[in-house]
N, CA, C and O of each residue as an XYZ file, in Angstrom:
864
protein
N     -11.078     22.200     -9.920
C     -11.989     21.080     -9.692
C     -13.310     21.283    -10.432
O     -13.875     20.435    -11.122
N     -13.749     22.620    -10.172
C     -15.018     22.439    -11.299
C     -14.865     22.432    -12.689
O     -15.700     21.726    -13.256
N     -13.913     23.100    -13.547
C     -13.624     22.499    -14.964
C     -13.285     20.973    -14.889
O     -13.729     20.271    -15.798
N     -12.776     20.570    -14.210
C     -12.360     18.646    -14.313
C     -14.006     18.194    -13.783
O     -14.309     17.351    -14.628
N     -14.818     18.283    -13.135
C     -16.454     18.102    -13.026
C     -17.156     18.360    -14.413
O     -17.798     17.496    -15.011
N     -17.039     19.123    -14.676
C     -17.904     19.697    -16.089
C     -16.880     18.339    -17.230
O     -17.509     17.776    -18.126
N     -16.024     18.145    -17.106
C     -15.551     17.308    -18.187
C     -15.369     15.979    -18.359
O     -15.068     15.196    -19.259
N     -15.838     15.968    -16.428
C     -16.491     14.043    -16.306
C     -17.452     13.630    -17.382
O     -17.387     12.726    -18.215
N     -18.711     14.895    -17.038
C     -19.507     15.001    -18.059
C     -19.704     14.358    -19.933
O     -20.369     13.511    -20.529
N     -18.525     15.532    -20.291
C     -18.039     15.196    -21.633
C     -17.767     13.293    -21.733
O     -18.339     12.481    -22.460
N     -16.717     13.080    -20.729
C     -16.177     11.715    -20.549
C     -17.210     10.630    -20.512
O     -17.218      9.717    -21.338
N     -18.129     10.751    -19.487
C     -18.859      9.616    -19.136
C     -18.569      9.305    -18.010
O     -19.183      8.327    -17.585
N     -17.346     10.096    -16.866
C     -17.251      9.317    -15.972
C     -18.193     10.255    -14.586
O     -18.336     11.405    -14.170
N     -18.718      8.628    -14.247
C     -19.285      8.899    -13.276
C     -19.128      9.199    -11.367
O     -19.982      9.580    -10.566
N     -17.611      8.815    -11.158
C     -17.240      9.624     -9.697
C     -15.447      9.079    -10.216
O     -15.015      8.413    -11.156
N     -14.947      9.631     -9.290
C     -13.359      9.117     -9.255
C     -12.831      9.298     -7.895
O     -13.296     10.186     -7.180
N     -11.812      8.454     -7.450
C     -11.402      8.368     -6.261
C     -10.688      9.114     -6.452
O     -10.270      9.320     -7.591
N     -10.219      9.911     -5.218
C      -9.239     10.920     -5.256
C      -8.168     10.598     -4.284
O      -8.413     10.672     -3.079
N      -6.598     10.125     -4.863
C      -5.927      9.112     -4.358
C      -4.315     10.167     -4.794
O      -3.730     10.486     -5.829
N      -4.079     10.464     -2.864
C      -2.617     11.455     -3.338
C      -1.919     11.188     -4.268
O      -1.721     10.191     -4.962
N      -1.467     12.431     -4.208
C      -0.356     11.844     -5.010
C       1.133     11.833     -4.404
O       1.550     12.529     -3.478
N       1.699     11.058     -5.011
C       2.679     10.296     -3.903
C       3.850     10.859     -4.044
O       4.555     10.796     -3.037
N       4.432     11.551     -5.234
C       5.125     12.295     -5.627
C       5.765     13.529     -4.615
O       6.831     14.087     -4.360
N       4.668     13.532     -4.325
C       5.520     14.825     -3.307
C       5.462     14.586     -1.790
O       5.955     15.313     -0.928
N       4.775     13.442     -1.606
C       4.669     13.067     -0.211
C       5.240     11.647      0.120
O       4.931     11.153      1.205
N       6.153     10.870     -0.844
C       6.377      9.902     -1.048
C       7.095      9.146      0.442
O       6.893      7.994      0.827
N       8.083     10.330      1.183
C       8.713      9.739      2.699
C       8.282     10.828      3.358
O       8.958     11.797      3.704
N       6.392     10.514      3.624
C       5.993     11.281      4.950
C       6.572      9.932      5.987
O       7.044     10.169      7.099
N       6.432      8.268      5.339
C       6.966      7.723      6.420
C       8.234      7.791      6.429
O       8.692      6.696      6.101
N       9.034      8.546      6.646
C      10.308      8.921      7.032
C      10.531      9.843      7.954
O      11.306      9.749      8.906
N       9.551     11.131      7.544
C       9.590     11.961      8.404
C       9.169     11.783      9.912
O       8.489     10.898     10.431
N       9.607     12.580     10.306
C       9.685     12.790     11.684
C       7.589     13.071     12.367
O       6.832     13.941     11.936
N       7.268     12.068     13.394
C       5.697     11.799     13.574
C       4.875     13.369     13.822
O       3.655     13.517     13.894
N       6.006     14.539     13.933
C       5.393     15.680     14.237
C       4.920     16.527     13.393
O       3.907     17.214     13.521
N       5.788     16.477     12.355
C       5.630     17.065     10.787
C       4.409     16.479      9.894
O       3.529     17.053      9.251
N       4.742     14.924     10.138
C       3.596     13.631      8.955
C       2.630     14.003      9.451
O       1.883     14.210      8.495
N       2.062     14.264     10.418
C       0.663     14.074     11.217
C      -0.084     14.934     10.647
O      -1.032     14.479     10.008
N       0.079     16.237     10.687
C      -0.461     17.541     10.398
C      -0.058     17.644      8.721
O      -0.850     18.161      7.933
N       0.842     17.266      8.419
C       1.026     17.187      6.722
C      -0.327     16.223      5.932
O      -0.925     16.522      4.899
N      -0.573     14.786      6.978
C      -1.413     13.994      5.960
C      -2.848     14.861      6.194
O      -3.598     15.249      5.298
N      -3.065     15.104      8.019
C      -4.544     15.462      8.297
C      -4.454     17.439      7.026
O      -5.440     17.903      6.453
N      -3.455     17.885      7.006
C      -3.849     19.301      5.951
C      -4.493     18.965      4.641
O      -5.429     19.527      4.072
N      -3.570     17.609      4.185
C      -4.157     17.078      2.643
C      -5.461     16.438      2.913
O      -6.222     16.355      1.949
N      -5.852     15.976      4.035
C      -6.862     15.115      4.347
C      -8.227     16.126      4.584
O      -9.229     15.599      4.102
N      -8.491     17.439      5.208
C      -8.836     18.530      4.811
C      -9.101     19.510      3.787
O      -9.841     20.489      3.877
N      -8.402     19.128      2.788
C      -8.275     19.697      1.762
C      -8.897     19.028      0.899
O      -9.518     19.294     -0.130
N      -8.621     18.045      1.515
C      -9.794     16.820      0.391
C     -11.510     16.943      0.582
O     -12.362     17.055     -0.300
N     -11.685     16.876      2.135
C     -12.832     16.958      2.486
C     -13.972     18.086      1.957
O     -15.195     17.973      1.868
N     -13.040     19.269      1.630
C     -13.876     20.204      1.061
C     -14.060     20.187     -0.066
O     -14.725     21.133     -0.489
N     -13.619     19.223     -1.008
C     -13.949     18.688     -2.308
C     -15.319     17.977     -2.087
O     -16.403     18.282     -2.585
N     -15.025     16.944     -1.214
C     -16.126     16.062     -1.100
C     -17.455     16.697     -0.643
O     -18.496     16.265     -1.138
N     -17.505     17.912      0.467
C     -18.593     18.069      0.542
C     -19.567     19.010     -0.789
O     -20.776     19.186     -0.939
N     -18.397     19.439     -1.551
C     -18.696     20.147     -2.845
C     -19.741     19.631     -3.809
O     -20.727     20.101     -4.376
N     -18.895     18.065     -3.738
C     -19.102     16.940     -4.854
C     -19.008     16.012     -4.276
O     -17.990     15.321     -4.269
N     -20.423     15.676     -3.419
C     -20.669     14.277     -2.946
C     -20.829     13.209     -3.820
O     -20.237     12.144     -3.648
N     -21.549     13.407     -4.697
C     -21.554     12.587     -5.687
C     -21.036     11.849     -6.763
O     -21.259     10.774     -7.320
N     -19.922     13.225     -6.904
C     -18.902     12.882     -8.049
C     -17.566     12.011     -7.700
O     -16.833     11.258     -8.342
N     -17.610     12.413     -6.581
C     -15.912     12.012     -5.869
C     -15.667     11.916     -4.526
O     -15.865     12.698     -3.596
N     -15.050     10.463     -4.611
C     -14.818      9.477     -3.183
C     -13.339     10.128     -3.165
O     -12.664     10.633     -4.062
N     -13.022      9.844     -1.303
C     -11.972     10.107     -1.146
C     -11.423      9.159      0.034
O     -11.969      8.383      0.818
N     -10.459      9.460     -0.132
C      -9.327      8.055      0.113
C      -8.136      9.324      1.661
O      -7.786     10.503      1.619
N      -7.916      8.122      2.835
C      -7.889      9.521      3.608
C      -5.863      8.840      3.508
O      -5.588      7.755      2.996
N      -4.735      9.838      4.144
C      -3.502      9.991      3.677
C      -3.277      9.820      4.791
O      -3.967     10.595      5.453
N      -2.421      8.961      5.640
C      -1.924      8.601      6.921
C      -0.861      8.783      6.720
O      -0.380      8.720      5.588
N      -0.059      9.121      8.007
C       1.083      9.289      8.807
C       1.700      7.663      9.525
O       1.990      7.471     10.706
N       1.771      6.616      8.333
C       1.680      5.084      9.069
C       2.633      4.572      9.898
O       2.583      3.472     10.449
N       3.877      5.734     10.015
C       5.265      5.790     11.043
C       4.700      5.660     12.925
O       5.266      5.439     13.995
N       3.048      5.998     12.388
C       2.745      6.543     13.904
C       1.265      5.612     13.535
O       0.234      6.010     12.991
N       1.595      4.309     14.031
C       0.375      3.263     14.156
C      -1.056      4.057     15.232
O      -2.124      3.879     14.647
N      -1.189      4.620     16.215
C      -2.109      4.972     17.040
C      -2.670      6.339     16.389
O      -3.868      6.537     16.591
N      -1.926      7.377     15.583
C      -2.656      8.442     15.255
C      -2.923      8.062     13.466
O      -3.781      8.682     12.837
N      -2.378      7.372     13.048
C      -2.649      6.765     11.756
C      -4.229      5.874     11.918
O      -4.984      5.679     10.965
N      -4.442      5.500     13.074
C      -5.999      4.659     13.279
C      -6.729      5.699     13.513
O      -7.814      5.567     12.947
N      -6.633      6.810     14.162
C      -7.255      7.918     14.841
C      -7.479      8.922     13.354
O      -8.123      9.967     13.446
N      -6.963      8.542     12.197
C      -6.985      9.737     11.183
C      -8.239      8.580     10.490
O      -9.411      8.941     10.383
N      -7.847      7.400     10.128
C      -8.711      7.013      9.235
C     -10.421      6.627     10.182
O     -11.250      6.020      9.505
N     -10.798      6.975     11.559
C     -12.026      6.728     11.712
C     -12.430      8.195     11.871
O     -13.628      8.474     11.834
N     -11.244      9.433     12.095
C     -12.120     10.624     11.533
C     -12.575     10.528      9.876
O     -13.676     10.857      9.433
N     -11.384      9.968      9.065
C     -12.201      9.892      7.887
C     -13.551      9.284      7.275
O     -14.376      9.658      6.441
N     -13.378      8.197      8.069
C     -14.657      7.204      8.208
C     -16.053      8.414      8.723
O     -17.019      8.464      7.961
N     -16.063      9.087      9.671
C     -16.616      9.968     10.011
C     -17.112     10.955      9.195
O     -18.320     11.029      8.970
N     -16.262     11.773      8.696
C     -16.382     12.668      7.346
C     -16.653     11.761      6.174
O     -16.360     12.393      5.159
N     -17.040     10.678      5.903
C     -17.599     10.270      4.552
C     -16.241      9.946      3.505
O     -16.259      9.945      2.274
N     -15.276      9.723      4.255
C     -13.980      8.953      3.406
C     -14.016      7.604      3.124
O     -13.893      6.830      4.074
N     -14.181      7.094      1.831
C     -14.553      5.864      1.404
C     -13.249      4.525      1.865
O     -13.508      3.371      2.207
N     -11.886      5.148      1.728
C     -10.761      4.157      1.378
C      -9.772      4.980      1.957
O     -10.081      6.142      2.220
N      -8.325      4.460      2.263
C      -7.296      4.931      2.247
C      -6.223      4.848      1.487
O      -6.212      4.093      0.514
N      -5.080      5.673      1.848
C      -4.019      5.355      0.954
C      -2.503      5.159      1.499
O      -1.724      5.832      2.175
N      -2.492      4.484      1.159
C      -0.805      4.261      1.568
C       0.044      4.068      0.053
O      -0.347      4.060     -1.115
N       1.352      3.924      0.669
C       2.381      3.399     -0.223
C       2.013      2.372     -0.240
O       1.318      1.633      0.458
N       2.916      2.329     -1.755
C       2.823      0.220     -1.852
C       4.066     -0.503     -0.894
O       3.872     -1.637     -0.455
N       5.512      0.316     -0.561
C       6.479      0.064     -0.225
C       5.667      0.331      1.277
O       4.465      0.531      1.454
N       6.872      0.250      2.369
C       7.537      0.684      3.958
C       8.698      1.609      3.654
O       9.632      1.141      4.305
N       9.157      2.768      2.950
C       9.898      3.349      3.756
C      10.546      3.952      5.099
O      10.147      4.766      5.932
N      11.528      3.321      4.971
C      12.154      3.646      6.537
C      12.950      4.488      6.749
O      13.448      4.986      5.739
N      13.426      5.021      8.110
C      14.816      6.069      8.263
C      15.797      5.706      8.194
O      16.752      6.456      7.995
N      15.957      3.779      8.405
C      17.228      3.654      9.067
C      17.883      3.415      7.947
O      19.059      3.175      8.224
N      17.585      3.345      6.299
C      18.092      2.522      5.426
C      17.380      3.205      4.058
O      16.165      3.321      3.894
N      18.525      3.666      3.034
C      17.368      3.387      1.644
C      16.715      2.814      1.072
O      16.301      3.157     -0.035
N      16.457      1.879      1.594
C      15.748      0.304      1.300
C      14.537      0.706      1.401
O      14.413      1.562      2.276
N      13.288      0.351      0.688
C      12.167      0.275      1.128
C      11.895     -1.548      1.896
O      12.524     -2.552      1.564
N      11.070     -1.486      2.678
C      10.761     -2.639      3.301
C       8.951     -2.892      2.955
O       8.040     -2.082      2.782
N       8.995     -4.521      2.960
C       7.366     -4.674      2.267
C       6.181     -4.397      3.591
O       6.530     -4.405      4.771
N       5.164     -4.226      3.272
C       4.011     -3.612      4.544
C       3.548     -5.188      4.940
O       3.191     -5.288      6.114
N       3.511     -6.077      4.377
C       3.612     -7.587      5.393
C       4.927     -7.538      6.775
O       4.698     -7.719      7.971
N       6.224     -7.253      6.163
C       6.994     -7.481      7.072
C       7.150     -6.321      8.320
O       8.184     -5.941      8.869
N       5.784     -5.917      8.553
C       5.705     -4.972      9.641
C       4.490     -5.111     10.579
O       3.349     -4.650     10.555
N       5.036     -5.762     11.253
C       4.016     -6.232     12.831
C       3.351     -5.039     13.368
O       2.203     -4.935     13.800
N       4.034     -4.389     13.290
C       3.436     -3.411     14.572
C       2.411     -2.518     13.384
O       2.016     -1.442     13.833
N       2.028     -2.787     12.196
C       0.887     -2.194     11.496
C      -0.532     -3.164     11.431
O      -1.583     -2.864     10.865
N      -0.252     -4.309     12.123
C      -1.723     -5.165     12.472
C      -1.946     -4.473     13.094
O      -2.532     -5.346     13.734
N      -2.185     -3.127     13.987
C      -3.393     -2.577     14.416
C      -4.242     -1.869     13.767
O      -5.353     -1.596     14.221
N      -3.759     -1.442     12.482
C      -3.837     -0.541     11.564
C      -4.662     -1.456     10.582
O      -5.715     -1.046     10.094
N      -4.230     -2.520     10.345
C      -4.894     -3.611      9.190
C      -6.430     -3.826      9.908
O      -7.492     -3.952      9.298
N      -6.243     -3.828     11.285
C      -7.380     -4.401     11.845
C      -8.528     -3.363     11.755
O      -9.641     -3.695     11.347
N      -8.248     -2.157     12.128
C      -9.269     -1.026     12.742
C      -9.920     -0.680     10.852
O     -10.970     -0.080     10.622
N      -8.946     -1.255      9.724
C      -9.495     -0.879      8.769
C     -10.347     -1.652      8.144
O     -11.295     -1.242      7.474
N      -9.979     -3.090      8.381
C     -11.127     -4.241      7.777
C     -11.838     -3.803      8.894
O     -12.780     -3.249      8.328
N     -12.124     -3.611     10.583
C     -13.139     -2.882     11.274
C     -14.244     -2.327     10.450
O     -15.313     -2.741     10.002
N     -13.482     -1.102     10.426
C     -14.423      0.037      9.074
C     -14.539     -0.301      8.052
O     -14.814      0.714      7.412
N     -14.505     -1.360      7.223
C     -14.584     -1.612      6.336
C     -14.045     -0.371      5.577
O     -14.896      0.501      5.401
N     -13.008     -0.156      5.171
C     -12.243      0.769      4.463
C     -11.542     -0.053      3.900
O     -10.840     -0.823      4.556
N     -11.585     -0.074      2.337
C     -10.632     -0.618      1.255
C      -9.219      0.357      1.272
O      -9.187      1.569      1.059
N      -8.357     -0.311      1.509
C      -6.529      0.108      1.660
C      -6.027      0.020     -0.578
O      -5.911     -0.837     -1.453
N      -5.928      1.378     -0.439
C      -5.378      1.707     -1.641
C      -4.033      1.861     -1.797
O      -3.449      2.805     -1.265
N      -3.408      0.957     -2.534
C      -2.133      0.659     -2.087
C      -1.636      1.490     -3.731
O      -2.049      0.997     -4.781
N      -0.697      2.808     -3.746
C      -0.472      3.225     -5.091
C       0.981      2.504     -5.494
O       2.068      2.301     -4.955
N       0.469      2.298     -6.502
C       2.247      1.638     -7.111
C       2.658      2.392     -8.029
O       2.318      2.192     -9.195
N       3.492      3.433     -7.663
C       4.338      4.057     -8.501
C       6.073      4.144     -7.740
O       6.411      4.693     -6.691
N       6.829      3.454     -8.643
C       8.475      3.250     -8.163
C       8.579      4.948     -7.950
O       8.074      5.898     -8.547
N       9.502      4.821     -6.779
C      10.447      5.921     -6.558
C      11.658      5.593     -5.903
O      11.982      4.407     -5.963
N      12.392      6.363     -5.299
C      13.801      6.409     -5.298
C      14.148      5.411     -3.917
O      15.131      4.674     -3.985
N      13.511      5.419     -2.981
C      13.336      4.611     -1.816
C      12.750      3.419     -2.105
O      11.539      3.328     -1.903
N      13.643      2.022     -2.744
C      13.331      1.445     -3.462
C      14.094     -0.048     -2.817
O      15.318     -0.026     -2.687
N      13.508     -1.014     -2.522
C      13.606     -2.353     -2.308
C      15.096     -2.730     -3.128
O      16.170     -3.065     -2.628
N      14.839     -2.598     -4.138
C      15.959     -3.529     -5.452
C      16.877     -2.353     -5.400
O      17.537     -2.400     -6.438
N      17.293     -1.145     -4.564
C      18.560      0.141     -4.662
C      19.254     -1.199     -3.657
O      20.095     -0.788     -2.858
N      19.029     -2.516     -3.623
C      20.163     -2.646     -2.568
C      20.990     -2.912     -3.628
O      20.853     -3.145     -4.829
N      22.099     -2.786     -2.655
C      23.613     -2.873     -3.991
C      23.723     -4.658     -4.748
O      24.189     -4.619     -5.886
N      23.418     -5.875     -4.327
C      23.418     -6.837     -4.794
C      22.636     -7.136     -5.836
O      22.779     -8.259     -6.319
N      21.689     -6.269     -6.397
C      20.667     -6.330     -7.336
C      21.606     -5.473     -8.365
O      21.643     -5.803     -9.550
N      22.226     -4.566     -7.967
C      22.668     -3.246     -9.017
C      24.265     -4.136     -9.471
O      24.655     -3.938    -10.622
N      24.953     -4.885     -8.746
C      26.142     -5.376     -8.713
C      26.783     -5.796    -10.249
O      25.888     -6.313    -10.917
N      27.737     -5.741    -10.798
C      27.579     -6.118    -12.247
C      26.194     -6.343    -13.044
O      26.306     -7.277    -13.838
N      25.182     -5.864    -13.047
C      24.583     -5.530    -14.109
C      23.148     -7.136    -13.252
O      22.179     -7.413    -13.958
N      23.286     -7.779    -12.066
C      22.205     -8.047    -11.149
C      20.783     -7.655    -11.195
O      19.927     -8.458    -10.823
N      20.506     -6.625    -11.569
C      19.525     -5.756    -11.742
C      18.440     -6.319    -13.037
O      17.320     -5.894    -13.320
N      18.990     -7.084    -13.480
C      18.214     -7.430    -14.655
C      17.208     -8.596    -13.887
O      16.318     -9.125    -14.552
N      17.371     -8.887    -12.728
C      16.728     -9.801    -12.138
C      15.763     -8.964    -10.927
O      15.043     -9.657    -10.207
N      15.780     -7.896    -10.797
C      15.201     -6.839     -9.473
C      13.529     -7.475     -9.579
O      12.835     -7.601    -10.588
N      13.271     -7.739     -8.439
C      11.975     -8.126     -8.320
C      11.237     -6.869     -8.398
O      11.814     -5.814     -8.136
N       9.731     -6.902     -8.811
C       9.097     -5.461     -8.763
C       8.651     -4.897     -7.203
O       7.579     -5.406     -6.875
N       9.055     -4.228     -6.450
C       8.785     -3.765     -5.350
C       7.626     -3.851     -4.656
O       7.286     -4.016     -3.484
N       6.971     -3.650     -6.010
C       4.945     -3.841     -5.208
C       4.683     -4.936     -5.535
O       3.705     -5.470     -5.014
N       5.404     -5.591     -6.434
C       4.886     -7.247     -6.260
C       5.250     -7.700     -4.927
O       4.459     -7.935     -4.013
N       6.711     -7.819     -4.891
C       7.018     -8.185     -3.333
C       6.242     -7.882     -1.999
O       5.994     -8.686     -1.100
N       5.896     -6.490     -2.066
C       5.257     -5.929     -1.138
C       3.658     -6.674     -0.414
O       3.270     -6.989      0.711
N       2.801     -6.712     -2.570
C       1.616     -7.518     -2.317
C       1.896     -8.897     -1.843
O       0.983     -9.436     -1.218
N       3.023     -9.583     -2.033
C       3.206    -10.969     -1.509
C       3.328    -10.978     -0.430
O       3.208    -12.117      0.021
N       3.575    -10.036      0.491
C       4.618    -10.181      1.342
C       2.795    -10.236      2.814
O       2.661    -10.608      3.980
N       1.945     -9.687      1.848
C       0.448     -9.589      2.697
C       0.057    -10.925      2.419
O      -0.348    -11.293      3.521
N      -0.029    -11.535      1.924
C      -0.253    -13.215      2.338
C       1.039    -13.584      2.677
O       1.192    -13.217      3.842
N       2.016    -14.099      2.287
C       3.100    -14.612      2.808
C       3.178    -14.533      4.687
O       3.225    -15.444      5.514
N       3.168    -13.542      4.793
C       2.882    -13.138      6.244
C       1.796    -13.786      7.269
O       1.927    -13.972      8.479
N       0.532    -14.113      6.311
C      -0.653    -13.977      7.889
C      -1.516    -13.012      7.231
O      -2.633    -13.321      6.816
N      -1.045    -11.909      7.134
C      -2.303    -10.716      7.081
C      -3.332    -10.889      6.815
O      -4.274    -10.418      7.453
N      -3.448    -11.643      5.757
C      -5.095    -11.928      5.073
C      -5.741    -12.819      5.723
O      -6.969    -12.724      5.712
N      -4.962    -14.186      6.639
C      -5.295    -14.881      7.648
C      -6.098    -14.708      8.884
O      -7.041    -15.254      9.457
N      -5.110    -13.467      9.067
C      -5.806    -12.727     10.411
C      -6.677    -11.693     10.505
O      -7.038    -11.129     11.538
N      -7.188    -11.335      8.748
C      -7.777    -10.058      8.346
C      -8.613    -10.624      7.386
O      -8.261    -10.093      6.333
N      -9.567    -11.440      7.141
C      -9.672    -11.837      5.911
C     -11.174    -11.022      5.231
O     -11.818    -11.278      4.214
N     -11.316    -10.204      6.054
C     -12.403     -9.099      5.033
C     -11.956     -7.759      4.634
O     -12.658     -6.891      4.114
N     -10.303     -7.663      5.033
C      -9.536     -6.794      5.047
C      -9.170     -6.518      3.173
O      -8.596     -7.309      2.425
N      -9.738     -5.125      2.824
C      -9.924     -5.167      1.273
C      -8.555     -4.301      0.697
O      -8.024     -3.470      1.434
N      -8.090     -4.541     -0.535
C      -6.758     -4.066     -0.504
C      -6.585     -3.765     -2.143
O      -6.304     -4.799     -2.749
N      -6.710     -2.355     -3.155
C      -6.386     -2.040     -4.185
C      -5.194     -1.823     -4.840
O      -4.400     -0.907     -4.623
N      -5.123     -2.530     -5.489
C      -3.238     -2.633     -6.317
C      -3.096     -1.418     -7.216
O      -2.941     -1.927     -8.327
N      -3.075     -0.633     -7.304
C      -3.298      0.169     -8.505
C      -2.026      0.264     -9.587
O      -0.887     -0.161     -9.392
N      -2.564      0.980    -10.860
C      -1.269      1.455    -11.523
C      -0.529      0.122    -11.767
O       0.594      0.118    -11.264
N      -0.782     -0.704    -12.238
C       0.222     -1.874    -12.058
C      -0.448     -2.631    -13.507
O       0.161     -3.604    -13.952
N      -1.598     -2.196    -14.152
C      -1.731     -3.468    -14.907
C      -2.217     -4.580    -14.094
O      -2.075     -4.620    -12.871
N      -3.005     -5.817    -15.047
C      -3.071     -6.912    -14.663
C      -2.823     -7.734    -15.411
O      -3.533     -8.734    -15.301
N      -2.078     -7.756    -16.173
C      -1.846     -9.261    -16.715
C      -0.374    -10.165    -15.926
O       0.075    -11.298    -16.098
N       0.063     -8.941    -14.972
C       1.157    -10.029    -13.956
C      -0.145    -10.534    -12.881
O       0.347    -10.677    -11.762
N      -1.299    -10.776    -12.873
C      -1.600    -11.163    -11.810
C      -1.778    -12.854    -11.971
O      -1.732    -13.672    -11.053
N      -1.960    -13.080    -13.192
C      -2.376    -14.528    -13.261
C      -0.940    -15.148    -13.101
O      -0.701    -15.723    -12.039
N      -0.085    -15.089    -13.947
C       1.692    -15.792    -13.504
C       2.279    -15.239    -12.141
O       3.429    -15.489    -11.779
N       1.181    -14.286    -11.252
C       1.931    -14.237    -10.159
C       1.523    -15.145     -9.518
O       2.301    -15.793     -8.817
N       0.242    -15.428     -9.584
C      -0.533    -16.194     -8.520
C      -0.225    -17.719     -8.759
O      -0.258    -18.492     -7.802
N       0.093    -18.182    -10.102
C       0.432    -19.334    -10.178
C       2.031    -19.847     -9.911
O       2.534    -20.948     -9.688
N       2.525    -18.565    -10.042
C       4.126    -18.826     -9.557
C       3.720    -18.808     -7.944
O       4.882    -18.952     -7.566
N       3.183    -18.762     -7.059
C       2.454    -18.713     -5.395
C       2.586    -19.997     -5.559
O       3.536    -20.654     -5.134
N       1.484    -20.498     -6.288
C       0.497    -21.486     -6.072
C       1.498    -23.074     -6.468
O       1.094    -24.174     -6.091
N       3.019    -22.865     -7.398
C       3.797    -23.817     -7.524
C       4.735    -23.707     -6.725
O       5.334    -24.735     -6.408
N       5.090    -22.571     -6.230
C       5.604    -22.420     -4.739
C       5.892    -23.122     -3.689
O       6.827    -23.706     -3.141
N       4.718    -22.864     -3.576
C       3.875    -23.372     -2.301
C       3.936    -25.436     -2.142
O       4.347    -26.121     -1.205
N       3.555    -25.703     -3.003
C       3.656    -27.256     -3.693
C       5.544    -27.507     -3.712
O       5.651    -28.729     -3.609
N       6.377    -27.160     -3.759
C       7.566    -27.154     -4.353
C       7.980    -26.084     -4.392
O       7.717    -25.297     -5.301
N       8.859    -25.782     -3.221
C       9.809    -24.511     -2.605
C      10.533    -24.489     -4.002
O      10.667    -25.592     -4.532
N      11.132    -23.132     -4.834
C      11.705    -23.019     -5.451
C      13.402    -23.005     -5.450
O      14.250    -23.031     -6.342
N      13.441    -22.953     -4.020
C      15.035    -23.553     -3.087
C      15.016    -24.620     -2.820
O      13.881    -25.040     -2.591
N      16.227    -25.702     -2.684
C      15.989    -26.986     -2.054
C      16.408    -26.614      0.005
O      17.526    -26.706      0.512
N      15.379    -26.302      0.579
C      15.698    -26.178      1.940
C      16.162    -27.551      2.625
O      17.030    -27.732      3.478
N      15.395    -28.374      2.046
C      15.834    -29.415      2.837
C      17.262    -30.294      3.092
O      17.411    -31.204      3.908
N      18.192    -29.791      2.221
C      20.053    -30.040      2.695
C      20.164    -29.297      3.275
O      21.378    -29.139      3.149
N      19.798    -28.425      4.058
C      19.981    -27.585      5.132
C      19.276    -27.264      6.131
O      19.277    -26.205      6.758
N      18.652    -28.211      6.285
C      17.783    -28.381      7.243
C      16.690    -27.597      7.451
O      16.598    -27.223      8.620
N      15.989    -27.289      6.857
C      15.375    -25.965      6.866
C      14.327    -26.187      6.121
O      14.213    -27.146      5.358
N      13.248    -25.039      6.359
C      11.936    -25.380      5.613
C      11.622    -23.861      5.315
O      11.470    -23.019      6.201
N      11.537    -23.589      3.831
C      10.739    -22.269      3.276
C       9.785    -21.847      4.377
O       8.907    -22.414      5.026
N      10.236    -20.784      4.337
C       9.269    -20.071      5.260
C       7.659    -19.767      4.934
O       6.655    -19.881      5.636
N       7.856    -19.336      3.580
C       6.398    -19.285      2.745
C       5.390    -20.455      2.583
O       4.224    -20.399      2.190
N       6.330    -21.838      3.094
C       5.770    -22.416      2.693
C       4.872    -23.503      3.930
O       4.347    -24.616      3.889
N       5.077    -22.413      4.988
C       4.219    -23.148      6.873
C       3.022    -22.673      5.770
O       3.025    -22.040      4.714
N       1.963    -23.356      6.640
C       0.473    -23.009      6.590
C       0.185    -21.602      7.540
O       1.030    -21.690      8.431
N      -0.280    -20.867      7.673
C      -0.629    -20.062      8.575
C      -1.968    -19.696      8.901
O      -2.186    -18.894      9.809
């Protein structure tokens, strides 16, 4: 850490968030709530003694255990406490019951978690890097060569936080896309925004109404 300080220097840069890495911790939400807990709060420790090193140079972002909604709120207002700017999560929901990743809209029981963080005003750092616990591994995407159509996982995921409510019911609730580029953001938002106007299914021979497309 102090040779990478001395070479901000050289750079020009002036602090950097310090945002796990996901690679090796990618299904703490999988694991079991006894193991994740003490795995995120060790990295979350480990961080802290950076920060008090280099207050200046480097924000830190605190690593939850989000399988476990009540000690996952209890980690990020100790971080809030210790001078932790943001958090981090996955961009996905990995789960136990399935290789599937599932999107963080389609999980109710994490509005307590959304809430206590727009609370603290803590910006939710959402990292987007694909791994193997992956939305589009379902077999109908991979099926004769299907796959050429796989939606991007963290796109889905970010949709899936308006689609839902979340931002409805959270709306100072701050949320970083990372790693992703932006030039999908403008054709995402306008593919929303024609959506929304004109379901891209015809629901209505079936009686039925897009779900995306209630007001909420």
């Amino acid at each position: 850490i102090d040779a990478r300080i001395e070479e901000y220097v050289k750079l020009g840069i002036d602090r950097q968030l310090l945002l796990g890495q996901f690679s090796a911790i990618y299904f703490n939400y999988t694991l079991d709530p006894a193991l994740a807990i003490p795995m995120a709060h060790s990295h979350n420790l480990a961080i802290l003694n950076f920060l008090k090193k280099y207050p200046d140079q480097l924000i830190g972002s605190v690593l939850v255990a989000l399988q476990d909604v009540p000690t996952a709120i209890a980690e990020i207002e100790w971080g809030k406490q210790n001078g932790f700017a943001a958090i981090a999560l996955d961009k996905v929901f990995p789960v136990r019951e399935h290789a599937f990743s599932e999107t963080l809209g389609s999980h109710r029981e994490l509005w307590p978690f959304f809430k206590r963080a727009e609370e603290l005003g803590m910006p939710i750092v959402l990292h987007n890097v694909q791994h193997g616990h992956r939305i589009s591994n379902l077999p109908i995407y991979q099926r004769d060569g299907l796959d050429v159509l796989c939606p991007a996982e963290g796109q889905m995921s970010l949709i899936s936080l308006c689609s839902s409510g979340l931002f409805d019911d959270f709306p100072n609730l701050k949320m970083v896309f990372t790693e992703a580029g932006t030039a999908f953001i403008k054709p995402l938002v306008e593919r929303m925004d024609a959506a929304f106007v004109k379901p891209p299914l015809n629901y209505e021979d079936e009686d039925a109404t897009a779900r995306f497309h209630r007001r909420v």
